[in-house]
C-alpha positions as CSV (number, residue, x, y, z in Angstrom):
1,X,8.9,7.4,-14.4
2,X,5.6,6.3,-13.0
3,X,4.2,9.6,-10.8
4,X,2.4,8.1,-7.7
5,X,-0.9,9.0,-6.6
6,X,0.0,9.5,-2.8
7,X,2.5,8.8,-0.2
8,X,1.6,6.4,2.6
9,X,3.1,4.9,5.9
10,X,2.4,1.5,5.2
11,X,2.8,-1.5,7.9
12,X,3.2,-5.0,6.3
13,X,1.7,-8.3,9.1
14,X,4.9,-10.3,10.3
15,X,4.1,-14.0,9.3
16,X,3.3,-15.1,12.3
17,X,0.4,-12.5,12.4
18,X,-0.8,-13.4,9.0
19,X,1.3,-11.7,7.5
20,X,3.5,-12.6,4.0
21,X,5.7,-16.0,4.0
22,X,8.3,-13.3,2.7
23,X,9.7,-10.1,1.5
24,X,8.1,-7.6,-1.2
25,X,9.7,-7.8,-4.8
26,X,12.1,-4.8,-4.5
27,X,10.9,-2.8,-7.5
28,X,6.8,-2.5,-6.9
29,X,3.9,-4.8,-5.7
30,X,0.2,-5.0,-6.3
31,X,-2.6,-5.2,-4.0
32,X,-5.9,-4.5,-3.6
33,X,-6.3,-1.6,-1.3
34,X,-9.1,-1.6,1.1
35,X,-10.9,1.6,2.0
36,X,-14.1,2.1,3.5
37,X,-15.3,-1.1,2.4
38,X,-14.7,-1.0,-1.4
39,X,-11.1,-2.6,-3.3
40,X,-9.2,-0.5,-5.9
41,X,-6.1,-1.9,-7.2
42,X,-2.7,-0.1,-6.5
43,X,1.1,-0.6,-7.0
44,X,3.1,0.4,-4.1
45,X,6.5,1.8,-5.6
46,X,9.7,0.3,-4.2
47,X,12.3,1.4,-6.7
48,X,13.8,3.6,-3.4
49,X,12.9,1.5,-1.2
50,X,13.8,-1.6,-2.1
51,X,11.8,-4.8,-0.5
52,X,9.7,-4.6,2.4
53,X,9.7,-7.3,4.9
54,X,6.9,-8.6,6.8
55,X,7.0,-6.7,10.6
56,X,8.5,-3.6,8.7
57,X,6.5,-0.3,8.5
58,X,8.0,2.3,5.8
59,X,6.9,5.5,4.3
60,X,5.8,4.6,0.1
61,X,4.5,6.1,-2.8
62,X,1.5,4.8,-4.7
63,X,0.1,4.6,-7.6
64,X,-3.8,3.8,-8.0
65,X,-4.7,2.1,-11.7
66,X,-8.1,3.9,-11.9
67,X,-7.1,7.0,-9.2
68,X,-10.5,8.7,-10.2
69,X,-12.3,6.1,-8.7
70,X,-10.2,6.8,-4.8
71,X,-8.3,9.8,-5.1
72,X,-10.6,12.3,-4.3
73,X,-12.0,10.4,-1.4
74,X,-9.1,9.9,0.2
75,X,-7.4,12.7,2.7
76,X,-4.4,12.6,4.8
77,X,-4.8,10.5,7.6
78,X,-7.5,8.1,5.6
79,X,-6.4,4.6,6.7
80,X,-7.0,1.6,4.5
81,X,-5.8,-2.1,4.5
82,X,-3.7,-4.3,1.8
83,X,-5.2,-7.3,0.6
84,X,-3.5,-10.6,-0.7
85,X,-5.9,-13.7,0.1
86,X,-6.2,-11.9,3.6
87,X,-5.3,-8.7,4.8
88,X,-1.5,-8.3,4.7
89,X,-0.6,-4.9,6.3
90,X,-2.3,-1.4,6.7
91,X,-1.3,1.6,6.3
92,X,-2.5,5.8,6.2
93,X,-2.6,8.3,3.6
94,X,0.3,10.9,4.5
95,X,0.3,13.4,1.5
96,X,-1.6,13.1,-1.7
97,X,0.1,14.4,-4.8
């Protein structure tokens, strides 16, 4: 199994916000995460979670595909957005592993 970079609380737009047309894939999904002005790529885990909808806010785990490029910037509480041809949700860092 994959072992995530951190955990975050993550808050995915409703549609009518801007949000997604629909729910997550229920295994992972990829977006570019936002912090501080510069985009890393990330897979937010959703084997135990299952799909998120848009509206829904729910505690995940991450993964980063080049974590030595944000890991050690990040700190809990660091907030950071989701990107998917516009922002999609937001979320902050609640434990890094």
């Amino acid at each position: 199994m994959v072992k995530p970079n951190i955990i975050a609380k993550v808050y995915l737009y409703p549609t009518d916000e801007g949000g997604r047309q629909g729910p997550t894939p229920s295994n992972y999904i990829g977006f570019p995460l936002e912090f501080e002005g510069s985009y890393y790529d990330c897979r937010l885990l959703l084997d135990d979670i299952g799909s998120i909808s848009p509206g829904e806010t729910v505690e995940v785990p991450i993964i980063f595909l080049y974590s030595e490029l944000i890991v050690p910037k990040l700190k809990i509480g660091s907030k950071f957005r989701l990107w998917e041809r516009g922002f999609k949700g937001d979320g902050v860092v609640l434990d890094i592993l």
